[in-house]
Backbone as CSV, one residue per row, in Angstrom:
resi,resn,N_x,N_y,N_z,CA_x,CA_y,CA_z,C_x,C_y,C_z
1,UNK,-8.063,-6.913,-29.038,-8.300,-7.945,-30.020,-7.486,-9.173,-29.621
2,UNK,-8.080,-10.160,-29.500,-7.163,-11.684,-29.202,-6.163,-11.918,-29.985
3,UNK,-5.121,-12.369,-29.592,-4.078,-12.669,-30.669,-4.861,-14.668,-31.000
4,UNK,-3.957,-14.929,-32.225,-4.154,-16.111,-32.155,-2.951,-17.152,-32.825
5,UNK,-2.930,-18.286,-32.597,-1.817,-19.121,-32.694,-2.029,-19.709,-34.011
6,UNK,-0.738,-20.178,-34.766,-0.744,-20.601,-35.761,-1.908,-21.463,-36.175
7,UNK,-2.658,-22.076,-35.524,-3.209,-23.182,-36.259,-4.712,-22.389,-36.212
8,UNK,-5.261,-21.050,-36.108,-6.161,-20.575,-35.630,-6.778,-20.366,-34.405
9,UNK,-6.447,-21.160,-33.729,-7.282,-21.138,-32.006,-6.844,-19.836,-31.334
10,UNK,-7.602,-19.069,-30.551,-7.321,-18.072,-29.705,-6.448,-18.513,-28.897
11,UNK,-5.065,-17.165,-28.686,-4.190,-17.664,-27.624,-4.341,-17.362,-26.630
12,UNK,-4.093,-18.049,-25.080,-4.636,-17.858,-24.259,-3.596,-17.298,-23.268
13,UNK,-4.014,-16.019,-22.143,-2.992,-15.845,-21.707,-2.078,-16.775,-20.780
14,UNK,-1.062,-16.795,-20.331,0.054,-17.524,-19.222,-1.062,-17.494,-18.184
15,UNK,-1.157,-18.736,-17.207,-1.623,-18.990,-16.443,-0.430,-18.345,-15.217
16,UNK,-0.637,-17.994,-13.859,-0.462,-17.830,-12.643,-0.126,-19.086,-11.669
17,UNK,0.993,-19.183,-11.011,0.626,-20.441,-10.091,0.582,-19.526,-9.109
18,UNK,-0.171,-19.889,-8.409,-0.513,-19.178,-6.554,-0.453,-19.996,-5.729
19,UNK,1.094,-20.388,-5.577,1.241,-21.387,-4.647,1.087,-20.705,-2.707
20,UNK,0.230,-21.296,-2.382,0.867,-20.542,-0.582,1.898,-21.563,0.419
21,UNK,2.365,-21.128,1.167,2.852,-21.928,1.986,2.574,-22.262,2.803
22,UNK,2.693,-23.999,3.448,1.935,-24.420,4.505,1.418,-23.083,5.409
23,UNK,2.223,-22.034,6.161,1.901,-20.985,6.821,1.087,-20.077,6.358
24,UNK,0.652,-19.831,5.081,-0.195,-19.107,4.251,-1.602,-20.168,4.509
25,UNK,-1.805,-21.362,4.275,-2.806,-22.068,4.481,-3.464,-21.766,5.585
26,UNK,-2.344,-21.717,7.098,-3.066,-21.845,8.092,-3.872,-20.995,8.279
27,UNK,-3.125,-19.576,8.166,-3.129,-18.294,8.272,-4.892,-18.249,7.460
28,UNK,-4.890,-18.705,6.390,-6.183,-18.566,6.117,-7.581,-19.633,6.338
29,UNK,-7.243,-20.261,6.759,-7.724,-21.189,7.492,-8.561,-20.523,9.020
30,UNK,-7.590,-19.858,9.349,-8.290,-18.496,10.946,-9.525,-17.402,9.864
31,UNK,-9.091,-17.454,8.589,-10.276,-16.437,8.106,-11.562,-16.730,7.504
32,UNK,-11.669,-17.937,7.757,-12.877,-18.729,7.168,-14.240,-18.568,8.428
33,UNK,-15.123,-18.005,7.804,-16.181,-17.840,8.615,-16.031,-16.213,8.975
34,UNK,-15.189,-15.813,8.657,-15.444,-14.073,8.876,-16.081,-13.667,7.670
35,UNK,-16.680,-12.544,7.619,-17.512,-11.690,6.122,-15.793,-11.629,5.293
36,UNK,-16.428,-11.223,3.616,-15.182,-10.818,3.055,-15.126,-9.377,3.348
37,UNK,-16.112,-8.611,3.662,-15.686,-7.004,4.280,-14.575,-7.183,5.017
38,UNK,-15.212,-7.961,6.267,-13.983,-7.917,7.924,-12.545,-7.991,7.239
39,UNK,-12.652,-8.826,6.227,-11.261,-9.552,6.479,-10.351,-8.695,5.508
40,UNK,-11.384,-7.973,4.280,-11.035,-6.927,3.443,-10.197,-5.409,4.016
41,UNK,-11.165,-5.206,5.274,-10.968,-4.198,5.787,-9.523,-4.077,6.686
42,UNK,-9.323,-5.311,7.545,-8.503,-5.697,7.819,-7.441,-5.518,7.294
43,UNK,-7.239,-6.449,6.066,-6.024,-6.144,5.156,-5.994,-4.772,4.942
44,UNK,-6.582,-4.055,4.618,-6.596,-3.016,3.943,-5.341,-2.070,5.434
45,UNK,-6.027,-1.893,6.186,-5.289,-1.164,7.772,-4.314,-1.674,8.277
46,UNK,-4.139,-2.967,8.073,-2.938,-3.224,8.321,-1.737,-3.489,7.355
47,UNK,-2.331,-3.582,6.276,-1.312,-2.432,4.664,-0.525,-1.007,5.799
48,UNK,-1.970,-0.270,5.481,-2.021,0.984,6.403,-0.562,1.139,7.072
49,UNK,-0.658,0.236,7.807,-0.065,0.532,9.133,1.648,-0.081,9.100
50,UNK,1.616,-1.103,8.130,2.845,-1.423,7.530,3.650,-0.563,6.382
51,UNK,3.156,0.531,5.978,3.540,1.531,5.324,3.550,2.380,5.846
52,UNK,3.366,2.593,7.254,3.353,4.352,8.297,2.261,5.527,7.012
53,UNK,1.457,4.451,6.572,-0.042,5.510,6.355,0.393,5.727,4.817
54,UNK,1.473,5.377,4.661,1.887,5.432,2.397,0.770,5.153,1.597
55,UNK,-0.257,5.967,1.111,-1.386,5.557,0.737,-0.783,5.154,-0.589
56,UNK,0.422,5.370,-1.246,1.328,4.729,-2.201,1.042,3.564,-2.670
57,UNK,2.197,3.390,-1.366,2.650,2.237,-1.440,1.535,0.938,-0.378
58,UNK,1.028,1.295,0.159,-0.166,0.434,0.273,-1.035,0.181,-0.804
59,UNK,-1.905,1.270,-1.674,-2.156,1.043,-2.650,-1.539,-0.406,-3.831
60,UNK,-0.147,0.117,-3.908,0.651,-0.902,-4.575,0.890,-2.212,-4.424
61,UNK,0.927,-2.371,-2.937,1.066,-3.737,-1.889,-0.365,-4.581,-2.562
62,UNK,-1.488,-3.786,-2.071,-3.185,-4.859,-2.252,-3.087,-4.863,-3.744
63,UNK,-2.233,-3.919,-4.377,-2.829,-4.334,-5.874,-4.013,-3.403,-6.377
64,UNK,-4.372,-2.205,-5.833,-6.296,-1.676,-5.909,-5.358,-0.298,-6.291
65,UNK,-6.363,0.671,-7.283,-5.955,1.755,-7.695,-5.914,2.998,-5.837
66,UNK,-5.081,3.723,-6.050,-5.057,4.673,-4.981,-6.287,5.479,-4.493
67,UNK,-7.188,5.681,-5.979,-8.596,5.845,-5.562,-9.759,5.308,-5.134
68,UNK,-9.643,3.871,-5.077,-10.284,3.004,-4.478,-9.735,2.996,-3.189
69,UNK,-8.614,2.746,-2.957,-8.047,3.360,-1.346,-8.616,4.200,-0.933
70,UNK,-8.674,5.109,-1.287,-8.842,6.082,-0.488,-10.795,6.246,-0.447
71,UNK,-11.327,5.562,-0.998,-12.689,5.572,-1.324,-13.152,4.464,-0.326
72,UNK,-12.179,3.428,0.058,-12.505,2.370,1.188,-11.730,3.541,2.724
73,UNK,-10.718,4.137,2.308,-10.350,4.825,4.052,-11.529,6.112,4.181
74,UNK,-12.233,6.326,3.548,-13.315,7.443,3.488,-14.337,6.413,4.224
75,UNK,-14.427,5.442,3.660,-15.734,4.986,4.196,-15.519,4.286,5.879
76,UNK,-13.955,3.944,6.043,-14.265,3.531,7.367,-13.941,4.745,8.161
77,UNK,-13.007,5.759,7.686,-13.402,6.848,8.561,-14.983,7.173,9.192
78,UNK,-15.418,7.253,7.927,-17.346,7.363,8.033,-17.885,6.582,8.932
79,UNK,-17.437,5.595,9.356,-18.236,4.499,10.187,-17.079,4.366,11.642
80,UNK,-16.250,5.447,11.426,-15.696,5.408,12.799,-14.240,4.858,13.025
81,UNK,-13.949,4.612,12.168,-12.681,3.276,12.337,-11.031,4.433,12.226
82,UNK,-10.188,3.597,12.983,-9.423,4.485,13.130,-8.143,4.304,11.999
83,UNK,-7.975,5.244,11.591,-7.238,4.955,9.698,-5.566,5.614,10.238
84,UNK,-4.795,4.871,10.046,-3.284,5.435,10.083,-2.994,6.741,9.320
85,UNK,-2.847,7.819,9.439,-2.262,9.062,9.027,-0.934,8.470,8.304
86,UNK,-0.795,9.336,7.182,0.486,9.014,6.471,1.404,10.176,7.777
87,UNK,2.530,9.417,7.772,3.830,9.624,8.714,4.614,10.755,7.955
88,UNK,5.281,11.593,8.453,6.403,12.071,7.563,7.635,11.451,7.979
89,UNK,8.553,11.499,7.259,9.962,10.831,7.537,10.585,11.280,8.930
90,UNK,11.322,10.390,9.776,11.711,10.982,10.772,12.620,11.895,10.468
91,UNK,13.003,12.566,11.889,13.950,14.373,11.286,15.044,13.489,11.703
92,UNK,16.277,13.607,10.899,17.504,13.300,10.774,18.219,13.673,12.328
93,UNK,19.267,12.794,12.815,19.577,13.158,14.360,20.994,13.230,13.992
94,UNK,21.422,14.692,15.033,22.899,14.946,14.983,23.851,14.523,16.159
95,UNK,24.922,13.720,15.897,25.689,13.562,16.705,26.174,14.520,17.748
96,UNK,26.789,14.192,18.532,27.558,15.337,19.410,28.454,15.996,18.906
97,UNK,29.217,17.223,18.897,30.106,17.695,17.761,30.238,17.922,16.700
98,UNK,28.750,17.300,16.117,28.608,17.573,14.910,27.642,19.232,14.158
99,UNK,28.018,19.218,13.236,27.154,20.885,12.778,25.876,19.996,12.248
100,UNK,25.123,20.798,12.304,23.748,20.545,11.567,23.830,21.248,10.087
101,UNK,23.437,20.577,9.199,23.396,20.793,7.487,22.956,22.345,7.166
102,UNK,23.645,22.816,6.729,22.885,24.092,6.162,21.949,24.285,5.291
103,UNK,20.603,25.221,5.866,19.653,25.493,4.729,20.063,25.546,3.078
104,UNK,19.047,24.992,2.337,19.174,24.790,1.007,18.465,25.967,0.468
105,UNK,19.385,27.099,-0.032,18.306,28.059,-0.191,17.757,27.595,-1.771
106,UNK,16.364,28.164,-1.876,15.679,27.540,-2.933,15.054,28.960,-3.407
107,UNK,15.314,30.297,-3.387,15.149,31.760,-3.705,15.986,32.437,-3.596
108,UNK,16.301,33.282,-4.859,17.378,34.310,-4.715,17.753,35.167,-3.601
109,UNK,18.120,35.590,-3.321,17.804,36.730,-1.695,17.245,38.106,-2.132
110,UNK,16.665,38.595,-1.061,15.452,39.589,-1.574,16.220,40.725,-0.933
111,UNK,17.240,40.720,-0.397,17.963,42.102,0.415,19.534,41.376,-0.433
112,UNK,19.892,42.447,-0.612,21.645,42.775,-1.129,22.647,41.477,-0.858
């Protein structure tokens, strides 16, 4: 339901400024004359690929629900395109001299 302002008129929400910077201009300036797919798809993989495959946090980055993600990496899988695998974290590296962490046991023990 609209809210509305004292004098009756519907209130309207806060406007957005979307300022870019000269470098944002140029930058889109190179994308003029491509389809909005190409340039969609684009963004989309190289999200991808700036998150080591975080369908998360890529998701979060474009702004698009995680199921629409994954409903656009379905479809370029489908047509061939090569989609970043989510990464797992690298394995932690041990110094020289040092012990490696002991297992976290997460079950009682099943022998005595």
């Amino acid at each position: 339901m609209p809210r509305y302002t004292a004098n009756g008129t519907p209130e309207r929400p806060p406007t957005r400024s979307y300022t870019l910077s000269p470098f944002d201009h140029e930058c889109l300036g190179h994308l003029v004359g491509h389809t909005l797919a190409l340039v969609k798809r684009e963004l989309i993989l190289q999200t991808l690929r700036y998150v080591n495959g975080n369908r998360t946090r890529a998701a979060d980055l474009l702004g698009i629900s995680i199921r629409s993600l994954r409903d656009h990496i379905r479809k370029y899988k489908s047509h061939g395109e090569s989609v970043p695998k989510p990464e797992s974290p690298p394995a932690p590296t041990i110094a020289d001299g040092e012990r490696p962490p002991r297992p976290v046991r997460t079950s009682p023990r099943m022998f005595g």
